[in-house]
Wavefront OBJ file of the C-alpha trace (Angstrom):
o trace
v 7.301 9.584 -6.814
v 9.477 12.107 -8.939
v 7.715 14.205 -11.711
v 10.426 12.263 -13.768
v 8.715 8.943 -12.997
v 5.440 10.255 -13.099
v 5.426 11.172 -16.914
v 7.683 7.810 -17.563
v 4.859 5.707 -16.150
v 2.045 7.486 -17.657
v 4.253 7.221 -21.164
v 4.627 3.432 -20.363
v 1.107 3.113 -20.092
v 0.333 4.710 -23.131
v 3.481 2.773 -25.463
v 1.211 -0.015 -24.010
v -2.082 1.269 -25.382
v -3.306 2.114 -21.910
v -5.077 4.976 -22.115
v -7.404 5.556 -18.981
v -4.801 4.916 -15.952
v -4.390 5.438 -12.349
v -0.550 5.871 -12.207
v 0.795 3.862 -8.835
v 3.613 3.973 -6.865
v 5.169 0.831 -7.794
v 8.801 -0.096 -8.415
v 10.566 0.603 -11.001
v 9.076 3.961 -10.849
v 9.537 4.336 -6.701
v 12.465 2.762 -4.837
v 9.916 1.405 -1.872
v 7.629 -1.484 -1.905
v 4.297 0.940 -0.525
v 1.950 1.306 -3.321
v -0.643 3.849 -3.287
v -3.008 1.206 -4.398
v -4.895 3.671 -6.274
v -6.778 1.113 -8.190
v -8.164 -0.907 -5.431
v -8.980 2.773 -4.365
v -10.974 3.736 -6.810
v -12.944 0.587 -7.414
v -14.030 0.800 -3.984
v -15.681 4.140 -4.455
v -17.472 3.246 -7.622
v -18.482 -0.188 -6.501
v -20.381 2.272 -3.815
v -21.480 4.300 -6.299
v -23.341 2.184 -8.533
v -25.087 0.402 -5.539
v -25.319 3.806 -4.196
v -23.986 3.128 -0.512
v -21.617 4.876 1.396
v -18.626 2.849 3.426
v -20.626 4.193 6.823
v -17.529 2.012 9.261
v -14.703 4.699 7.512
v -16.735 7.551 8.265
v -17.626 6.322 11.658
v -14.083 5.429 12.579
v -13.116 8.624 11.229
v -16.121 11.009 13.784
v -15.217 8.687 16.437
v -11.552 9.648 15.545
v -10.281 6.071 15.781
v -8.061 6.579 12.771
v -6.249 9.599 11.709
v -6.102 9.944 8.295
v -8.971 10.746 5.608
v -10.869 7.523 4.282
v -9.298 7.479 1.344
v -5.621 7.410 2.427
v -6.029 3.470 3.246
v -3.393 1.830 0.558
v 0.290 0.226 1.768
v 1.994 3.688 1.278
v -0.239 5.359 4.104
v 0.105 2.314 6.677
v 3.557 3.234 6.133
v 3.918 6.673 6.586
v 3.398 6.874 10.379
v 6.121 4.898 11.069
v 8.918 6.752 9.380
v 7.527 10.293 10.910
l 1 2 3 4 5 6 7 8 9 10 11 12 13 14 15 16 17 18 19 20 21 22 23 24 25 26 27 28 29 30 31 32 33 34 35 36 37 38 39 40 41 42 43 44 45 46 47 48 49 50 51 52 53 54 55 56 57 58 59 60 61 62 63 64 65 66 67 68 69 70 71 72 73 74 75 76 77 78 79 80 81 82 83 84 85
């Protein structure tokens, strides 16, 4: 995502009233269909948080090195990436 369609999301949001926002890569701001997912993201970590658990199978399949990437890194965008490198 362009700085250019960074701020014109983030001013879309707020036009909208939308004050606390995770911007996404979503179209029309990105010409690909690979979202960052960054709100399924970051309800994941609080839902852990407030019942104060910690996703132990990332970690695990991170030591054991059967992914490649950090835990967070799991949204549409990322499954995507390996394949264009």
């Amino acid at each position: 995502m362009s700085p250019l369609s960074h701020a014109q999301q983030v001013f879309d949001h707020i036009s909208n009233a939308i004050f606390y926002m995770i911007t996404d890569n979503v179209k029309p701001y990105v010409k690909h269909d690979f979202p960052f997912e960054g709100m399924k993201i970051t309800k994941e970590r609080v839902d852990n948080l407030l019942t104060l658990k910690i996703d132990k199978i990332q970690m695990l399949l991170i030591v054991v090195r059967v992914v490649h990437v950090q835990v967070y890194l799991k949204g549409e965008m990322y499954k995507e990436m390996p394949t264009k490198n």
